[in-house]
C-alpha positions as a Markdown table, in Angstrom:
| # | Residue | x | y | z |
|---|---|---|---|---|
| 1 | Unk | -20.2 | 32.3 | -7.0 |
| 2 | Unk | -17.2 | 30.8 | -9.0 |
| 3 | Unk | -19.6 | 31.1 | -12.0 |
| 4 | Unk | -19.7 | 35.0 | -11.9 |
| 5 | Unk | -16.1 | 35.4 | -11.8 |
| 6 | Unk | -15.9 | 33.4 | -14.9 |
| 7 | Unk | -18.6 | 35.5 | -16.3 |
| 8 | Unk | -17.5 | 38.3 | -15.7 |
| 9 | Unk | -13.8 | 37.7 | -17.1 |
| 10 | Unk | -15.6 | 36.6 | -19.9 |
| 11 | Unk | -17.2 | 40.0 | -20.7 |
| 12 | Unk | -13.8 | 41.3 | -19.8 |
| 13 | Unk | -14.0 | 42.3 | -16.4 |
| 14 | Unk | -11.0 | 42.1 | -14.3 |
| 15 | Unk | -10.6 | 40.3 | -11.1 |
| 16 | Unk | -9.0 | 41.6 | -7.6 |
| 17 | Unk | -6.2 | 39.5 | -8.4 |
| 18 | Unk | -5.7 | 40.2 | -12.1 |
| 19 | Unk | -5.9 | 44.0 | -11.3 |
| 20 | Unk | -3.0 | 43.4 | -8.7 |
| 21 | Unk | -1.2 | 41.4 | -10.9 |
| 22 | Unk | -1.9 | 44.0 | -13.9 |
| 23 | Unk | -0.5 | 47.0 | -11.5 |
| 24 | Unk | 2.8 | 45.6 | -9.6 |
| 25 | Unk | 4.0 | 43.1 | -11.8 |
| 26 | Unk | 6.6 | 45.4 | -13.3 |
| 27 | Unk | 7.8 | 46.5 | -9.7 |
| 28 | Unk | 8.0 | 42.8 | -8.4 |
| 29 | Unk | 9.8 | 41.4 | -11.5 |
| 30 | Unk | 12.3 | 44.7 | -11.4 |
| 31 | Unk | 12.9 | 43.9 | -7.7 |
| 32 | Unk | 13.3 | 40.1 | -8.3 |
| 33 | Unk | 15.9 | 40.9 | -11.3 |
| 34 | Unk | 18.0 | 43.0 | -8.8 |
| 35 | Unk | 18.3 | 40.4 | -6.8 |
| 36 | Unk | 18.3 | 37.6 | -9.1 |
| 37 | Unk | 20.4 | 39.2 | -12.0 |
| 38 | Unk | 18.5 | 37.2 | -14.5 |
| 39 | Unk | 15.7 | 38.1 | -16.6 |
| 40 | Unk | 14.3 | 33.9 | -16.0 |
| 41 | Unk | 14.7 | 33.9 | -12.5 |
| 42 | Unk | 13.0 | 37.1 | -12.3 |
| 43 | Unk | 10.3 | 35.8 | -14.1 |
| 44 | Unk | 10.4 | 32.9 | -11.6 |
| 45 | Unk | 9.8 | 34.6 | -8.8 |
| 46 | Unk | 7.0 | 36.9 | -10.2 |
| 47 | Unk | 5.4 | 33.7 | -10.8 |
| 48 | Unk | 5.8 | 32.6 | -6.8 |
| 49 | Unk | 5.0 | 35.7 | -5.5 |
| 50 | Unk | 1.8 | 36.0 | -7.5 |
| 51 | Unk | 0.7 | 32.0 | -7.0 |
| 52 | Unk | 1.3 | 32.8 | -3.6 |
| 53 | Unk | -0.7 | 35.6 | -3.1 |
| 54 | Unk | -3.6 | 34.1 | -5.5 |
| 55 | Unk | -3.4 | 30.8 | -2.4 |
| 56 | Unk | -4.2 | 33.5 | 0.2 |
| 57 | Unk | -7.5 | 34.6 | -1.0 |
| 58 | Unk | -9.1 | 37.8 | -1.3 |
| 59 | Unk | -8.4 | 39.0 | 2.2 |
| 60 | Unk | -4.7 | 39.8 | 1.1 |
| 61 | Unk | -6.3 | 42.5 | -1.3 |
| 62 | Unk | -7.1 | 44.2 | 1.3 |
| 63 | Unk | -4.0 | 44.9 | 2.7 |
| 64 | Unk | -3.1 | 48.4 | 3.3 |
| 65 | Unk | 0.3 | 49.1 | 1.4 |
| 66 | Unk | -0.3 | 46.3 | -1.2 |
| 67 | Unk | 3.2 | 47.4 | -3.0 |
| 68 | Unk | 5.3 | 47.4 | 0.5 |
| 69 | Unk | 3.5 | 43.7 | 1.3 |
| 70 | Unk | 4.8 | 42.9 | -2.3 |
């Protein structure tokens, strides 16, 4: 199965993730430089929220209000 994701972003095709990512990560990295005040800390935390949600799977794609769970 791992071998048609990797064939698929080969062709170009995005993943469940990647589209997430792709979609919100200008919300989460406005939110976390808010809070943060810094453009590197920002980016810091766009990094653990994403890492995060790639360690919970697919099931997290799923999630009704995907920008509120953000």
């Amino acid at each position: 199965m791992q071998g048609a994701a990797v064939s698929q972003a080969a062709f170009g095709e995005r993943t469940g993730l990647e589209r997430v990512f792709l979609e919100h990560q200008g919300r989460v990295f406005r939110a976390a430089f808010r809070i943060t005040g810094n453009a590197q800390d920002a980016e810091d935390v766009l990094q653990t929220v994403f890492l995060r949600l790639a360690r919970q799977g697919d099931g997290v794609l799923a999630v009704a209000k995907l920008p509120s769970y953000l």
